[in-house]
N, CA, C and O atoms as a GROMACS GRO file, in nm:
protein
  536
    1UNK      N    1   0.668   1.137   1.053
    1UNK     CA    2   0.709   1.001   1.020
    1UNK      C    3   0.638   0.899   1.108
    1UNK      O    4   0.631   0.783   1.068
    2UNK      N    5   0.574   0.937   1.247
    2UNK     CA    6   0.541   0.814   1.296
    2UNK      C    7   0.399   0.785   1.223
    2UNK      O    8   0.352   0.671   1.220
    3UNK      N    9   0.325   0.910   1.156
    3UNK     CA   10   0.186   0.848   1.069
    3UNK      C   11   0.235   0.760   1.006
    3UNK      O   12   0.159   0.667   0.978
    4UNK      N   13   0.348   0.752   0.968
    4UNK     CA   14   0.396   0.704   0.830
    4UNK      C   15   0.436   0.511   0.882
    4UNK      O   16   0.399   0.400   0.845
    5UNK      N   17   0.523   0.565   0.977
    5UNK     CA   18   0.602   0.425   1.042
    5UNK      C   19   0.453   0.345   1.096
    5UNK      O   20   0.431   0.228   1.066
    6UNK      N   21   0.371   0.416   1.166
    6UNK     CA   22   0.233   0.317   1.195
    6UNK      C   23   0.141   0.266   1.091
    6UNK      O   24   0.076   0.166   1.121
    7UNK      N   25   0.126   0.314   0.980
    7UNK     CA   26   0.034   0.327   0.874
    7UNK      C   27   0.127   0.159   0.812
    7UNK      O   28   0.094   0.041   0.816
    8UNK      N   29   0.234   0.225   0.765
    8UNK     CA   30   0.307   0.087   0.738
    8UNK      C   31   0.325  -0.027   0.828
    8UNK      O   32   0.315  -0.141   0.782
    9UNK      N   33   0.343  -0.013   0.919
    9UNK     CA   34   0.349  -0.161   1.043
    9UNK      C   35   0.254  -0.239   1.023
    9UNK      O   36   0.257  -0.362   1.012
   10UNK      N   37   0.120  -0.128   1.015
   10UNK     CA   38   0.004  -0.220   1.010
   10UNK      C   39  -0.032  -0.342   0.898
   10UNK      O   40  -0.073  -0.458   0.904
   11UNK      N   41   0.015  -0.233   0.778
   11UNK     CA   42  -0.009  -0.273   0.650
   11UNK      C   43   0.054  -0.419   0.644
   11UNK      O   44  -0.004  -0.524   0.618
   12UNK      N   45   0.207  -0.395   0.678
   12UNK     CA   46   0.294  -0.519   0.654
   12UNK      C   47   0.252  -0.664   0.772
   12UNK      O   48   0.261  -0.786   0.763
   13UNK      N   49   0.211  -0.584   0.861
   13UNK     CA   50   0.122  -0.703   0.969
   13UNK      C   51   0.012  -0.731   0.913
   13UNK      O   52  -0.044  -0.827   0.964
   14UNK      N   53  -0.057  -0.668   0.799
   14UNK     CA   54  -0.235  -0.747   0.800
   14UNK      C   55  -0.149  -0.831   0.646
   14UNK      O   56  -0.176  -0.949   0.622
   15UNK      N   57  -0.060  -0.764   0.564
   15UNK     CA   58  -0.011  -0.826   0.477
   15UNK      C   59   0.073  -0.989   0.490
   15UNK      O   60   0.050  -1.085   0.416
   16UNK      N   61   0.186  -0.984   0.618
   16UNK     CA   62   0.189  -1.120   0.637
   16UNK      C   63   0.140  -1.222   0.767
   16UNK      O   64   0.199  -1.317   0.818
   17UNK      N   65   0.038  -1.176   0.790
   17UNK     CA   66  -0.019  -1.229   0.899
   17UNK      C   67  -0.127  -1.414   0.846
   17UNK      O   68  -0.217  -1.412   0.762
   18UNK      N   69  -0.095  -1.508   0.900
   18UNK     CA   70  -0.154  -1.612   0.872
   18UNK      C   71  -0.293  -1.633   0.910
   18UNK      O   72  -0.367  -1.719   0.863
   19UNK      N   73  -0.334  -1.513   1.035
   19UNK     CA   74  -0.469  -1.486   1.028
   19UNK      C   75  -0.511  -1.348   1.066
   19UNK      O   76  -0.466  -1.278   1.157
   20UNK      N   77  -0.582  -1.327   1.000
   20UNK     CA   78  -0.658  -1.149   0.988
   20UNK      C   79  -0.713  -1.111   1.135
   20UNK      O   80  -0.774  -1.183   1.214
   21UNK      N   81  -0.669  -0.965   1.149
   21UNK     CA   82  -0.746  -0.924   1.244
   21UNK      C   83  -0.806  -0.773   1.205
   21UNK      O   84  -0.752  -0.673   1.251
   22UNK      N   85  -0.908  -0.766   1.128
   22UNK     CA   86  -0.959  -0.656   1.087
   22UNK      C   87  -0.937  -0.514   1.168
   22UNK      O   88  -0.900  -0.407   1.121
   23UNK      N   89  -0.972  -0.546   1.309
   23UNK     CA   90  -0.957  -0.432   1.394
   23UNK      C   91  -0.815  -0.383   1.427
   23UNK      O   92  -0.789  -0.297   1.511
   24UNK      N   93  -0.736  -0.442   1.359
   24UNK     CA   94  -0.570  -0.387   1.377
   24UNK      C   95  -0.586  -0.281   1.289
   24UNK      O   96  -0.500  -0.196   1.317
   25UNK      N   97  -0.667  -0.238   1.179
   25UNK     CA   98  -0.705  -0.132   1.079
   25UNK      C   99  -0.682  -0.051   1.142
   25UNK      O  100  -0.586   0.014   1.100
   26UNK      N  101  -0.748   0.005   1.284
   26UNK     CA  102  -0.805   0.086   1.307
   26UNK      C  103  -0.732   0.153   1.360
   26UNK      O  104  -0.751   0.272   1.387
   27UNK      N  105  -0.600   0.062   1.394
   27UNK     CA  106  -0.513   0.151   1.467
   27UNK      C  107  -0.438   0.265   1.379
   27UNK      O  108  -0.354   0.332   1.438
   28UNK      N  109  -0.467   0.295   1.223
   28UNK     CA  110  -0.366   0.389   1.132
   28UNK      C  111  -0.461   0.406   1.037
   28UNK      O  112  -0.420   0.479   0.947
   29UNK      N  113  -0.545   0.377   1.027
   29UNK     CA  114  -0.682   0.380   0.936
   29UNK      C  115  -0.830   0.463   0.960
   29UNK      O  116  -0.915   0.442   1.046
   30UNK      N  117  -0.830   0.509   0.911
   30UNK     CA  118  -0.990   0.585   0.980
   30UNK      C  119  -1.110   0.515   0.910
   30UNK      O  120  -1.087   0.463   0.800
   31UNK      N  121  -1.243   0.507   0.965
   31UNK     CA  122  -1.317   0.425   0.949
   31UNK      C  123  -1.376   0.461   0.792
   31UNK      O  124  -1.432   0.373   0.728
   32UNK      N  125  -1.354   0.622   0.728
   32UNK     CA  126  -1.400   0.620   0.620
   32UNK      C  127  -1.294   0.659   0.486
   32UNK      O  128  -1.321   0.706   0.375
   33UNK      N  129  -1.158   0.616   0.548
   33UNK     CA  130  -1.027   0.548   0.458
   33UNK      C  131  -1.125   0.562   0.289
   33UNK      O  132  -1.244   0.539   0.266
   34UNK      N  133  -1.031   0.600   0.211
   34UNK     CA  134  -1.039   0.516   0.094
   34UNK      C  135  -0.883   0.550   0.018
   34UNK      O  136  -0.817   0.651   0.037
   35UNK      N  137  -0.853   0.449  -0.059
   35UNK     CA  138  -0.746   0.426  -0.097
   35UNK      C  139  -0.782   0.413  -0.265
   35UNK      O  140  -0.867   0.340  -0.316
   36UNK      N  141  -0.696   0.499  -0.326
   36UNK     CA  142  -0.686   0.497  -0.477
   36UNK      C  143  -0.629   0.415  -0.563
   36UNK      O  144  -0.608   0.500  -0.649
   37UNK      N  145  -0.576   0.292  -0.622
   37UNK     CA  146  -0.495   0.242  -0.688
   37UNK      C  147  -0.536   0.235  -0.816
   37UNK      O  148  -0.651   0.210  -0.853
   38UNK      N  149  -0.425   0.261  -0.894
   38UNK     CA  150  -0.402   0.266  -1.065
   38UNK      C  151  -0.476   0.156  -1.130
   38UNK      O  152  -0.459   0.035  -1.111
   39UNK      N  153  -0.547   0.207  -1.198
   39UNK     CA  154  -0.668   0.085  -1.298
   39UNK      C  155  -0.565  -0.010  -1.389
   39UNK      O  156  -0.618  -0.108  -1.443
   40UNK      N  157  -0.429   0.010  -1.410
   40UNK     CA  158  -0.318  -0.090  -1.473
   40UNK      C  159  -0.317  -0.195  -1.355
   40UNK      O  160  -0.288  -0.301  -1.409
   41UNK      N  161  -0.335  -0.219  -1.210
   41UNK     CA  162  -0.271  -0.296  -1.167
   41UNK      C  163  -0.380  -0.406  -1.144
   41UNK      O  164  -0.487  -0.404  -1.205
   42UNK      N  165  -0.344  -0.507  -1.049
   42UNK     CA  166  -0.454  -0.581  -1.066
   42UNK      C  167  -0.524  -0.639  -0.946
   42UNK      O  168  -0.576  -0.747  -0.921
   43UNK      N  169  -0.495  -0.459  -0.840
   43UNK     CA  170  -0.620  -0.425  -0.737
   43UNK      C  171  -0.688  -0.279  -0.755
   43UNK      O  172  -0.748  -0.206  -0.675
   44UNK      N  173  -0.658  -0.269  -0.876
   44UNK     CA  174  -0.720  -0.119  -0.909
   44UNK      C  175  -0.858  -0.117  -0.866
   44UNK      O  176  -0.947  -0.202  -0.862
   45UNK      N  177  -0.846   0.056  -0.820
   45UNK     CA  178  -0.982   0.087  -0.794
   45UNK      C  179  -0.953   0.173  -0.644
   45UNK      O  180  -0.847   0.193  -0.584
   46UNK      N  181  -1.102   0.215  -0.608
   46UNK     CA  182  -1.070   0.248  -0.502
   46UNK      C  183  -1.129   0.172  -0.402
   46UNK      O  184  -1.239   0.121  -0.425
   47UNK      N  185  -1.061   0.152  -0.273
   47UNK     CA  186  -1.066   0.091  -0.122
   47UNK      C  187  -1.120   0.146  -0.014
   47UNK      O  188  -1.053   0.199   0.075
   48UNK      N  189  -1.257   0.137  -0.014
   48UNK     CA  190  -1.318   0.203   0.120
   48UNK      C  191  -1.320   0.144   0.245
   48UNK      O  192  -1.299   0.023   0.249
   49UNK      N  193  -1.348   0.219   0.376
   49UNK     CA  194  -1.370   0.160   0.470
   49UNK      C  195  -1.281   0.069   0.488
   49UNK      O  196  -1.194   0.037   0.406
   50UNK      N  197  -1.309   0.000   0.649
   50UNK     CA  198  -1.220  -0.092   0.691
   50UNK      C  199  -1.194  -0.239   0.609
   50UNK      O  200  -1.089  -0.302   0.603
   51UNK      N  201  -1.325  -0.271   0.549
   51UNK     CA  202  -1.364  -0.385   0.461
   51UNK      C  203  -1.271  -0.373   0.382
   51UNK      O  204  -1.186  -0.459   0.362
   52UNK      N  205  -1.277  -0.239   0.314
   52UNK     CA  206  -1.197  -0.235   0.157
   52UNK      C  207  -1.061  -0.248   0.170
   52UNK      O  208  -0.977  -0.304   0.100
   53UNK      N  209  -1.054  -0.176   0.290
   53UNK     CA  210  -0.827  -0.184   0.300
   53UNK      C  211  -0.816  -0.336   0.302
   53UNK      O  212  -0.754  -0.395   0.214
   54UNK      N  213  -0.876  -0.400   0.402
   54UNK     CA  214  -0.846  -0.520   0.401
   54UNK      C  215  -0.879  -0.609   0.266
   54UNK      O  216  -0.784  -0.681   0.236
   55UNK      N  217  -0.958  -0.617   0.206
   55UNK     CA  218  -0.986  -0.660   0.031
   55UNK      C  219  -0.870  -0.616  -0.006
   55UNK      O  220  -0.788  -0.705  -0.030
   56UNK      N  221  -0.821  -0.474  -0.024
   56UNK     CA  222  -0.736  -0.444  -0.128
   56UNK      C  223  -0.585  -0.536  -0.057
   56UNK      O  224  -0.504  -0.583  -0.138
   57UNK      N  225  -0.564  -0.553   0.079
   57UNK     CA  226  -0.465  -0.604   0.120
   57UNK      C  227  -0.438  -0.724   0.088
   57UNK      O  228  -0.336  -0.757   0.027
   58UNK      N  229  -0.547  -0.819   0.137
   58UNK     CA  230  -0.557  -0.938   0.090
   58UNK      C  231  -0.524  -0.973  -0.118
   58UNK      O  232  -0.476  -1.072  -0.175
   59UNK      N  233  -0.569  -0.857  -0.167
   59UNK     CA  234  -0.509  -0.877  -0.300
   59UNK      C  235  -0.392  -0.871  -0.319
   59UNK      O  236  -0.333  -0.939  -0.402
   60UNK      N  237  -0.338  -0.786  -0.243
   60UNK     CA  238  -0.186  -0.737  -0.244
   60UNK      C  239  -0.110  -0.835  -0.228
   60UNK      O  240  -0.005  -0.856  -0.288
   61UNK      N  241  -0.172  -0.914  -0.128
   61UNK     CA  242  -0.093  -1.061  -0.076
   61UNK      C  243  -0.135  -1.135  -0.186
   61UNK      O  244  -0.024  -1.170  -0.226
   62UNK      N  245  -0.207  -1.178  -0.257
   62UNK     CA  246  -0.208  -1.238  -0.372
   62UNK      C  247  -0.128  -1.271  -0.432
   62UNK      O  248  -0.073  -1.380  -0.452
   63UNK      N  249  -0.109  -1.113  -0.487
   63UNK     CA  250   0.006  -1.072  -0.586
   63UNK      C  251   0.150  -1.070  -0.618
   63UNK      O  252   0.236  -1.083  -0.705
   64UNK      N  253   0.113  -1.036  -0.438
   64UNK     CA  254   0.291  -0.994  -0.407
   64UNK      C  255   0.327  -1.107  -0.303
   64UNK      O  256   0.234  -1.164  -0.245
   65UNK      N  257   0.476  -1.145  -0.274
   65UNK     CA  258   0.496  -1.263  -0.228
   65UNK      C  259   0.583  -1.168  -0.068
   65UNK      O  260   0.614  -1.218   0.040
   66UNK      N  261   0.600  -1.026  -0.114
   66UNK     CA  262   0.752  -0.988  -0.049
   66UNK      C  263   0.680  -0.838  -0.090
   66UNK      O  264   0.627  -0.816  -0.199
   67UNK      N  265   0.688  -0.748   0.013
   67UNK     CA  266   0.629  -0.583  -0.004
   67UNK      C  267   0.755  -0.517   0.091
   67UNK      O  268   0.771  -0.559   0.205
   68UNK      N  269   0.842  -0.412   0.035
   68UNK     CA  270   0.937  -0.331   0.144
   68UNK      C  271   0.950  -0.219   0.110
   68UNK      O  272   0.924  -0.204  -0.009
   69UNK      N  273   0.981  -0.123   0.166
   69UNK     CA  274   1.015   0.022   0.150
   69UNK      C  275   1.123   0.063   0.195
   69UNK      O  276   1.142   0.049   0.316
   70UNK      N  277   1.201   0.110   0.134
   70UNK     CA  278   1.318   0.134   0.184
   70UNK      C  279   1.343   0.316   0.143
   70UNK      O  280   1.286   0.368   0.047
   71UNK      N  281   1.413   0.373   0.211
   71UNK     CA  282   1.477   0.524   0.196
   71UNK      C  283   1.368   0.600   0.190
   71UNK      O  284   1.365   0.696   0.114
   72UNK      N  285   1.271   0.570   0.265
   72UNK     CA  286   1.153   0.687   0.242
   72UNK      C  287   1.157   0.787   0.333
   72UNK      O  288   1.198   0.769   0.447
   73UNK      N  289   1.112   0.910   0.287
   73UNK     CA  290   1.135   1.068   0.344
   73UNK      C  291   0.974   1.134   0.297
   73UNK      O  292   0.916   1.094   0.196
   74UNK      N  293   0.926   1.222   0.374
   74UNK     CA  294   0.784   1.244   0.373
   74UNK      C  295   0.821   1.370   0.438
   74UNK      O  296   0.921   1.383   0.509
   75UNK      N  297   0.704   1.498   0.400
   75UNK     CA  298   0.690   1.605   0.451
   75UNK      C  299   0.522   1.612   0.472
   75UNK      O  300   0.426   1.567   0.408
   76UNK      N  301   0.536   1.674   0.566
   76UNK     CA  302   0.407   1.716   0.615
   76UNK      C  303   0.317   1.852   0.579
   76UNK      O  304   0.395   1.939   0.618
   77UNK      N  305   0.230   1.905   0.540
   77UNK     CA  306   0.132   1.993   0.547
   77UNK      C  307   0.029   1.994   0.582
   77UNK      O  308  -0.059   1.945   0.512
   78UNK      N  309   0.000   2.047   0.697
   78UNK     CA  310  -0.113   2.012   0.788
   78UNK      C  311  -0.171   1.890   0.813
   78UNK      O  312  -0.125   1.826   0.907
   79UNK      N  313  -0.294   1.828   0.728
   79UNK     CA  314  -0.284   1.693   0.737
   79UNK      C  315  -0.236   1.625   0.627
   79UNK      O  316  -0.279   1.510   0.627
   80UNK      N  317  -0.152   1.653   0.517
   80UNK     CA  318  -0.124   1.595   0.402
   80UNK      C  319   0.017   1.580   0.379
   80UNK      O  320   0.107   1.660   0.351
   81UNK      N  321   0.013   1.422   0.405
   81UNK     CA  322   0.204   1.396   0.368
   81UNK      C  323   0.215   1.343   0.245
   81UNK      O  324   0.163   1.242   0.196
   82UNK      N  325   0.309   1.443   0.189
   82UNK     CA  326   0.337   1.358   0.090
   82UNK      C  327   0.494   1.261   0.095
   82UNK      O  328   0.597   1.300   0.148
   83UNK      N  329   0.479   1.170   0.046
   83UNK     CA  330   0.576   1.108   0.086
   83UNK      C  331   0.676   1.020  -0.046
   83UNK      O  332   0.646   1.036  -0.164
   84UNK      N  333   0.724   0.983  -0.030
   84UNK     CA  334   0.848   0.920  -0.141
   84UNK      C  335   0.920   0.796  -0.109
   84UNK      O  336   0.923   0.812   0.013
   85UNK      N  337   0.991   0.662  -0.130
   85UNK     CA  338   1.023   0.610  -0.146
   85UNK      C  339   1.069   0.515  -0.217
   85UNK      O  340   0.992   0.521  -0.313
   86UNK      N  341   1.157   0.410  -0.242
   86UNK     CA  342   1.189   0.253  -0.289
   86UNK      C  343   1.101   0.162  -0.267
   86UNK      O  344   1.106   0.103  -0.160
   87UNK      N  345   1.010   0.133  -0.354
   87UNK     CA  346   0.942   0.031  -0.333
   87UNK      C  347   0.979  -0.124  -0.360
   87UNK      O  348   0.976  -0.146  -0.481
   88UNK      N  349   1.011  -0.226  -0.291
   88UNK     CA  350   1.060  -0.350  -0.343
   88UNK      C  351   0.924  -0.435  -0.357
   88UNK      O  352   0.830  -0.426  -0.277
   89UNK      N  353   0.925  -0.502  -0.451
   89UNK     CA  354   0.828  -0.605  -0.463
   89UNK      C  355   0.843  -0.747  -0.530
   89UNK      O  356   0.917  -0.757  -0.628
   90UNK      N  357   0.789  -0.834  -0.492
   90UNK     CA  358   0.842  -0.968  -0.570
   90UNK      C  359   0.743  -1.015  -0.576
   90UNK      O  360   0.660  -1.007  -0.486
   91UNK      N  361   0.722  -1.086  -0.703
   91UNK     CA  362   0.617  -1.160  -0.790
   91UNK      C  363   0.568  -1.272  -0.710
   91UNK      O  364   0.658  -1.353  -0.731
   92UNK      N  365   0.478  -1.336  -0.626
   92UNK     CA  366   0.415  -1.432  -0.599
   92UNK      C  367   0.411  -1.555  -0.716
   92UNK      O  368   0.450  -1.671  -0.702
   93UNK      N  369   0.360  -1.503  -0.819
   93UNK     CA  370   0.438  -1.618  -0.938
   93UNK      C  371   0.494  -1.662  -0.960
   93UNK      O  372   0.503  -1.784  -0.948
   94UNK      N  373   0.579  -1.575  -1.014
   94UNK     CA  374   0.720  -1.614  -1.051
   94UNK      C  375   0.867  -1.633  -0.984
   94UNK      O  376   0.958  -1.711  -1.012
   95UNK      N  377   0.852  -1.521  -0.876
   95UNK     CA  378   0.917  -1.484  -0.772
   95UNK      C  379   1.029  -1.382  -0.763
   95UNK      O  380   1.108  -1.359  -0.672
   96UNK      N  381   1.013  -1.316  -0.909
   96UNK     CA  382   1.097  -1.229  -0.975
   96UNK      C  383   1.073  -1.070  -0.853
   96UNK      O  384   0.967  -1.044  -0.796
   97UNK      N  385   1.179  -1.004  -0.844
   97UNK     CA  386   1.150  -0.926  -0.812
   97UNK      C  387   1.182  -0.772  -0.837
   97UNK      O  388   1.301  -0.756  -0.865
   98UNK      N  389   1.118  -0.670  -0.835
   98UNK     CA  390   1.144  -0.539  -0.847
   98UNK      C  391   1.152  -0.422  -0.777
   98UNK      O  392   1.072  -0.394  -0.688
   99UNK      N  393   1.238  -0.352  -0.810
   99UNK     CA  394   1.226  -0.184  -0.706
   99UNK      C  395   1.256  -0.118  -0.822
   99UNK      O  396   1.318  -0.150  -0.923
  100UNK      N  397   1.158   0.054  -0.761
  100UNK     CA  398   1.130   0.130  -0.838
  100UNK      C  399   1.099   0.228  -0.745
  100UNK      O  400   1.062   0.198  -0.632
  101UNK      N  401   1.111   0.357  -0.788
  101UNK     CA  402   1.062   0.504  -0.669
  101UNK      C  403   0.881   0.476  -0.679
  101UNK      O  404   0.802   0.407  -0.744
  102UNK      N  405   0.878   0.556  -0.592
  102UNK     CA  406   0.706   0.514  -0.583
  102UNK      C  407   0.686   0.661  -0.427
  102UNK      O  408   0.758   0.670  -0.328
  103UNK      N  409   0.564   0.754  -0.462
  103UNK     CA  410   0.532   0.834  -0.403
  103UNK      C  411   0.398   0.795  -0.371
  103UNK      O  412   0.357   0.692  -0.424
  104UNK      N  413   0.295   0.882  -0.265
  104UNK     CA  414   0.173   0.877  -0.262
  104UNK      C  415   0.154   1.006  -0.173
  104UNK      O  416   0.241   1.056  -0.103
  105UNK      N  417   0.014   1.054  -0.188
  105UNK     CA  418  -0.007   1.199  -0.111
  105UNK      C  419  -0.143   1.132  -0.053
  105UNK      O  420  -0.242   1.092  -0.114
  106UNK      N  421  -0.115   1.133   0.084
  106UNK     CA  422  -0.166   1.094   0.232
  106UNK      C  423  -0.252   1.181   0.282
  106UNK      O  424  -0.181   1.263   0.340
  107UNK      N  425  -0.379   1.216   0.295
  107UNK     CA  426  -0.458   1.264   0.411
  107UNK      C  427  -0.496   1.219   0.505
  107UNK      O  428  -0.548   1.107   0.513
  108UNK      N  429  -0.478   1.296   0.596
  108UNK     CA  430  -0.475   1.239   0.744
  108UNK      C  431  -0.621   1.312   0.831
  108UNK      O  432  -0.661   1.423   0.796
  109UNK      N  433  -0.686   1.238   0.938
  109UNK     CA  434  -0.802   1.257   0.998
  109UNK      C  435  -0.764   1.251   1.130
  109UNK      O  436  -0.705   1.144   1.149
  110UNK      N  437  -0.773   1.319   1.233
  110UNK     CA  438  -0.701   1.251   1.387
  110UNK      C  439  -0.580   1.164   1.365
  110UNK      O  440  -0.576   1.076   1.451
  111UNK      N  441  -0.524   1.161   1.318
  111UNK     CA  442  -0.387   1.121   1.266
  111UNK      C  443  -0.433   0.924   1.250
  111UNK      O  444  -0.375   0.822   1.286
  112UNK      N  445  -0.563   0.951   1.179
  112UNK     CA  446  -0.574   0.790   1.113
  112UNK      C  447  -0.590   0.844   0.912
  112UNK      O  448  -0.653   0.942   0.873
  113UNK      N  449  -0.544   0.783   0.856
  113UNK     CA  450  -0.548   0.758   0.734
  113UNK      C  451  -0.670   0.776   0.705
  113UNK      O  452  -0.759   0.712   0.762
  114UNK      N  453  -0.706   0.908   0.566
  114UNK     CA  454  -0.848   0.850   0.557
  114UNK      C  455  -0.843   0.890   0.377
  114UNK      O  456  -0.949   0.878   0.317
  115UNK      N  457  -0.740   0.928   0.311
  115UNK     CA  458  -0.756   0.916   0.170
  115UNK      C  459  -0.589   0.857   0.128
  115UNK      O  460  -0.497   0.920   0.179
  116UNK      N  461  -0.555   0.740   0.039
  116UNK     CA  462  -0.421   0.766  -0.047
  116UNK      C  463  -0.444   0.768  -0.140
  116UNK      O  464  -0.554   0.729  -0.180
  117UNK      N  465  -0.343   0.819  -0.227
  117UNK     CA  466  -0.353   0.849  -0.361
  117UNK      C  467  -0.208   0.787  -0.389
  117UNK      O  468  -0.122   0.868  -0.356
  118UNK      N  469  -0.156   0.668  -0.439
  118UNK     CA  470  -0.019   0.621  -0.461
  118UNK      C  471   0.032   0.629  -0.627
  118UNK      O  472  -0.051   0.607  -0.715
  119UNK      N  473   0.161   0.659  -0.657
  119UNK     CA  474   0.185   0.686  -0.761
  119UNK      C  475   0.310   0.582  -0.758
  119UNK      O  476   0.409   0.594  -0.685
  120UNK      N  477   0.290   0.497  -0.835
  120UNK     CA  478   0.393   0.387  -0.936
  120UNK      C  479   0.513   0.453  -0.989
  120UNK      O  480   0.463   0.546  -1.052
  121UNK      N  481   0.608   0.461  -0.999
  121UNK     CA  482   0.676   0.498  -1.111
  121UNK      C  483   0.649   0.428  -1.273
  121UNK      O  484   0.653   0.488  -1.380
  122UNK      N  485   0.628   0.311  -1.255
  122UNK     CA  486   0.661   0.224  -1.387
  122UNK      C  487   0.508   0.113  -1.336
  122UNK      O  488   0.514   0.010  -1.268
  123UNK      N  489   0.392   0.170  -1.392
  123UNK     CA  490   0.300   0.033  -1.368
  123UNK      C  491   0.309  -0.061  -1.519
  123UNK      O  492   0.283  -0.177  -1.488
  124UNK      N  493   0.325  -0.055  -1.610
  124UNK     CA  494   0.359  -0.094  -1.700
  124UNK      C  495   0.461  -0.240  -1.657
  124UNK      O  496   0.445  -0.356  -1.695
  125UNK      N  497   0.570  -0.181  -1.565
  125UNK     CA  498   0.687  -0.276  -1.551
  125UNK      C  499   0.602  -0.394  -1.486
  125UNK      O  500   0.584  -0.513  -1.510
  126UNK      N  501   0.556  -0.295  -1.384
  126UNK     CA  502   0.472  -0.412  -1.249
  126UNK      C  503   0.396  -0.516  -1.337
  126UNK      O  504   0.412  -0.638  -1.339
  127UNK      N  505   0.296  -0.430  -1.420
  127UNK     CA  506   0.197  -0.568  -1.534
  127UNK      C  507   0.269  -0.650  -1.598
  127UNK      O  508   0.219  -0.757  -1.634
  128UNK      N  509   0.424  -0.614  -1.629
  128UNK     CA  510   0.493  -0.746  -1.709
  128UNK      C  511   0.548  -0.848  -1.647
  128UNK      O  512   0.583  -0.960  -1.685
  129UNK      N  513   0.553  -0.770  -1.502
  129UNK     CA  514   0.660  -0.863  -1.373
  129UNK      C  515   0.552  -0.994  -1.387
  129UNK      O  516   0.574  -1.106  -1.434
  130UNK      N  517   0.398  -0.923  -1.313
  130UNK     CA  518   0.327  -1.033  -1.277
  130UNK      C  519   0.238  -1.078  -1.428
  130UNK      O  520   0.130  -1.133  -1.409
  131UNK      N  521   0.270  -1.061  -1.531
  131UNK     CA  522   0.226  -1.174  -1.628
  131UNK      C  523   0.312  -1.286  -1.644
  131UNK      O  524   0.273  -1.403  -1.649
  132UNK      N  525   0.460  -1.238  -1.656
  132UNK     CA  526   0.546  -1.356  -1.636
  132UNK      C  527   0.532  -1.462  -1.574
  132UNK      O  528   0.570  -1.575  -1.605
  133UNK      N  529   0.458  -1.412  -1.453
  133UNK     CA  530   0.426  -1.548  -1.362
  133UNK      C  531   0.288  -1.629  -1.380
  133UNK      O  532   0.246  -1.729  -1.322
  134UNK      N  533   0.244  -1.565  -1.462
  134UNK     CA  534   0.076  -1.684  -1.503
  134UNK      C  535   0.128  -1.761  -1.552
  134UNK      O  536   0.067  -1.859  -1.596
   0.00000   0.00000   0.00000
């Protein structure tokens, strides 16, 4: 759990931070990271390197006004957690907001992040949340 509890700190610090500090990456991130997201959403694709987490973050903040996790539980295999939780999110648009289960399977490098693979429960829901708000 502490890959887990650092990986997130960071995230939610480069997410509401009023100014960027790229090299906070590095503290839960490995330099050749890449991150998977679902071609439904609207930072799909994948996220390389330190550049890319931060791109894909900065979209995230876009999007999302409010990012939380709540009740998450993760097991470990060697370097691969997979993990589970409540994802809360609220529309930057509109300001509507949603929770839904949401998993992702984590590889780990020297205990920095260097592949996710995140799974949505409902991306469908997420695309209707944030059309509402155009």
């Amino acid at each position: 759990m502490q890959l887990l509890d650092r990986m997130f700190a960071v995230e939610m610090a480069f997410l509401t931070a009023e100014t960027e500090d790229p090299g906070a990456l590095a503290v839960a991130f490995h330099p050749d990271v890449v991150v998977h997201e679902p071609q439904s959403l609207p930072y799909a694709g994948d996220w390389r390197g330190f550049a890319g987490i931060g791109a894909l973050f900065r979209r995230m903040r876009e999007v999302w006004s409010d990012v939380g996790v709540e009740r998450m539980e993760a097991i470990r295999s060697g370097d691969t957690v997979f993990m589970t939780c409540t994802l809360n999110l609220t529309a930057r648009g509109s300001g509507e907001a949603i929770s839904q289960p949401f998993a992702e399977v984590l590889r780990f490098r020297d205990d920095l992040l260097i592949d996710g693979l995140p799974f949505y429960h409902d991306t469908g829901a997420l695309a209707a949340l944030l059309a509402r708000g155009r």
